[in-house]
N, C-alpha and C positions, 0 to 999 in steps of 0.2 A: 723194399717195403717189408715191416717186420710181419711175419707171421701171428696170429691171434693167440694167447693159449688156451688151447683146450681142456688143460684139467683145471676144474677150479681151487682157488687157493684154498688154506686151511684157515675154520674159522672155527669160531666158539662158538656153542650154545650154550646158553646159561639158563634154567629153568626157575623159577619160584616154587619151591616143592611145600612150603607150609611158610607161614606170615615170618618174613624175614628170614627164612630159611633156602638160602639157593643152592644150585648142583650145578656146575659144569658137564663139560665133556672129562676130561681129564680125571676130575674126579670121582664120575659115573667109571672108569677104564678102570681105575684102580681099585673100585670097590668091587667090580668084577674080577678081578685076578684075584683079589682076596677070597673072594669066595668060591675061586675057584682052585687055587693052592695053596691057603690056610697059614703061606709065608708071607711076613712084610717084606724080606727083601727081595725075594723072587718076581712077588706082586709088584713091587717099588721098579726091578730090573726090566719086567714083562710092558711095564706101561711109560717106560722112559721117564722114568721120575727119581730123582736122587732121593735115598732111603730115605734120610736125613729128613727131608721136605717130606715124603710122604707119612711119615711117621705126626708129622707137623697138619699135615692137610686131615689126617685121620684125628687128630685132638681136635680141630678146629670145627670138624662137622660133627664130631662128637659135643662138643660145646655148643652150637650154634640150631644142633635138632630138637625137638624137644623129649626126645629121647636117643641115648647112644647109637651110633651105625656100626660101630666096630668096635668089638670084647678083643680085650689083649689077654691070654692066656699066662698071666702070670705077673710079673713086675713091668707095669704100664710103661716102665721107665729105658727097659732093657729089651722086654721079648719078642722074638722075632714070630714068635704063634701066633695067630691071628684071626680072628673068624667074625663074620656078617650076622649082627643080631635081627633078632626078628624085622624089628625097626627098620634096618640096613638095609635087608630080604625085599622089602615093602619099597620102600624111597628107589633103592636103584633098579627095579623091576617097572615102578612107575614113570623113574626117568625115561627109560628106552620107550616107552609106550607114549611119550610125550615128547619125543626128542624126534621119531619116527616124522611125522609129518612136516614139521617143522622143517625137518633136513631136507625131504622131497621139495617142500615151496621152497630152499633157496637156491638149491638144482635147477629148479626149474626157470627159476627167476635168474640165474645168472648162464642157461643155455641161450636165453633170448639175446644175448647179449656176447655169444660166437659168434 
């Protein structure tokens, strides 16, 4: 008989942060590292995400907020500086505060089901 598993799998949350505007988990992680070591690639190394890509996810939420999440210190094209605008500050500080219960209901919804 197999045993059940106990930890539950990894799943996404994806939030509606402004009309048409979403956030992940993933890249709620990276805009935490960002603003917590001011490097792309440390941040990009710290949250398991190829630079490359996260350099890519940082244009794309930069694109898609309606104001920028992340100031490149320098040539948007090259720099590894990196820092959380005000904007940034706001969205991923609201992610987690929005992400919170969400994560508990699906705890708890899938303990039932150990």
């Amino acid at each position: 008989m197999k045993k059940a598993c106990t930890v539950p799998p990894d799943c996404c949350v994806i939030i509606e942060m402004e009309q048409g505007a979403k956030l992940g988990y993933r890249k709620a992680v990276l805009l935490n590292e960002i603003q917590a070591l001011g490097s792309l690639t440390k941040a990009a190394k710290v949250s398991r995400i190829d630079r490359k890509h996260a350099r890519e996810l940082i244009t794309e939420m930069n694109n898609t907020f309606s104001q920028p999440l992340v100031n490149f210190l320098g040539n948007s094209n090259n720099s590894d500086q990196v820092e959380l605008t005000w904007k940034g500050a706001i969205v991923v500080k609201s992610y987690w505060q929005k992400f919170e219960p969400v994560w508990y209901s699906i705890i708890e919804e899938r303990s039932r089901h150990y």
